[in-house]
N, C-alpha and C positions, 0 to 999 in steps of 0.2 A: 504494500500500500504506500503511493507515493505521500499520504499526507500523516506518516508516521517515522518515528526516528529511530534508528537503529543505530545498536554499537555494537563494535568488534573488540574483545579484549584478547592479545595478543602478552603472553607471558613465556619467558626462558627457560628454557626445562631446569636450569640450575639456580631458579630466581632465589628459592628459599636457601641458599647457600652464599645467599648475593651474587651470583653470576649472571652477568648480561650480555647481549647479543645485538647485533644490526640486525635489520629486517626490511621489509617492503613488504607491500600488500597491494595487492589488484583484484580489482571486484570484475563483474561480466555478466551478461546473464541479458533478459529481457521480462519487462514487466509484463506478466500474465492480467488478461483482464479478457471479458466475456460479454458480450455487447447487451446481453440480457441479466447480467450483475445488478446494474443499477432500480430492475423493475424489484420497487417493495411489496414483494409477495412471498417473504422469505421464510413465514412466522404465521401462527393460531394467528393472533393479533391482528393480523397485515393480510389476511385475506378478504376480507373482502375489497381490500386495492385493486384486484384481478375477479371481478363479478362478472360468470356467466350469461350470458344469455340463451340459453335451449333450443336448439333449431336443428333441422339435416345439415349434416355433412360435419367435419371437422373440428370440432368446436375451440381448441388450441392447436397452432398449429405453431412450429417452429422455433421453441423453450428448449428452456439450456436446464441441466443440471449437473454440478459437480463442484472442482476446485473455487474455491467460492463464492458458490450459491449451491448449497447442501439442499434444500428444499424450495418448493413450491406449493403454495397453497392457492386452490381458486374457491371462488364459493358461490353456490347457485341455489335457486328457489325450485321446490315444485305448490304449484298451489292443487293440483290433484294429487293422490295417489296414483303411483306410475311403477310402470316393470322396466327397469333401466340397465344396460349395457356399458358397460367399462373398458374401454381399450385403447391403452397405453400404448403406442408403438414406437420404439427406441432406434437411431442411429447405429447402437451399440449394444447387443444382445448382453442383459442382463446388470445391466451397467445403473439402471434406475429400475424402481416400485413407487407402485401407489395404496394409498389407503384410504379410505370413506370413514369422514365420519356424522354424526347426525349437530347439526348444530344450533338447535333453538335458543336450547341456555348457553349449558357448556356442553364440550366437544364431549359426545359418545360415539366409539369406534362402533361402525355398521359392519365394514366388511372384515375378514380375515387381513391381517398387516403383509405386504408386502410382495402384491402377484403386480404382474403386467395387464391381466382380463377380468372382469368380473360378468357373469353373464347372466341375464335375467335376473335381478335383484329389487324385490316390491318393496318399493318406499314409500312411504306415507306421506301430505303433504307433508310441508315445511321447508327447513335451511339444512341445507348442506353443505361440508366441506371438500374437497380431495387433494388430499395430500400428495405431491411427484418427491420423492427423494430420492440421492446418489445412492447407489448400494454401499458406498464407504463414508458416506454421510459427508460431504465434501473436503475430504482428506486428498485427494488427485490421480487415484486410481483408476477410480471408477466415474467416466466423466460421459455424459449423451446429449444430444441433441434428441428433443421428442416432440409429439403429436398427440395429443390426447381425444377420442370420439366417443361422446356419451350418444347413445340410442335409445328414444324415448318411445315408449309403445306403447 
């Protein structure tokens, strides 16, 4: 993060003998950054920053998760009871999950933690969340570009 400070502390392996050394130091590298970092939808909190709207066809398309940005929350209404379809589809096979959860008050988990599909799942009206998270919660291993399609029937 360029708008934090970092330090290098460089010690002589014979310091505690009082023994000192020259040195140099060179840094390198490139800053990492992800074009979809900066959307706050990172957190329970912060979703409804990213509020659904339920319609045919793709409903997120082209979301990032990973080296940091660990999660994604959206969150969406039904005002009926609905049989609804979850399908996560990743850049990078297994590399992100999602999770449902019901959110009127507080968050109760609907689906099982951490599939890529949920298929025919009767929800009752109300508010809902869905969770997209890195499979290494954004540590840099596990990093995808994804698609999310909810199927309302």
């Amino acid at each position: 993060d360029k708008n934090k400070e970092y330090y290098l502390m460089v010690q002589a392996t014979g310091a505690k003998k009082g023994k000192n050394t020259d040195y140099n130091v060179r840094t390198s590298g490139n800053e990492f950054n992800n074009q979809y970092n900066n959307v706050n939808n990172n957190s329970w909190n912060s979703a409804g920053a990213e509020t659904l709207t339920l319609g045919p066809g793709v409903e997120v398309s082209g979301e990032w998760v990973g080296y940091g940005d660990a999660a994604d929350w959206f969150r969406f209404r039904l005002d009926n009871a609905q049989r609804c379809t979850f399908n996560l589809q990743l850049d990078v096979p297994k590399a992100a999950k999602m999770t449902l959860y019901s959110s009127n008050s507080q968050y109760n988990q609907v689906s099982k933690l951490g599939f890529t599909r949920f298929n025919d799942l009767d929800l009752a009206a109300g508010y809902y969340a869905v969770q997209i998270f890195s499979s290494d919660m954004g540590k840099g291993k596990k990093n995808t570009g994804y698609d999310l399609n909810i199927a309302v029937a």
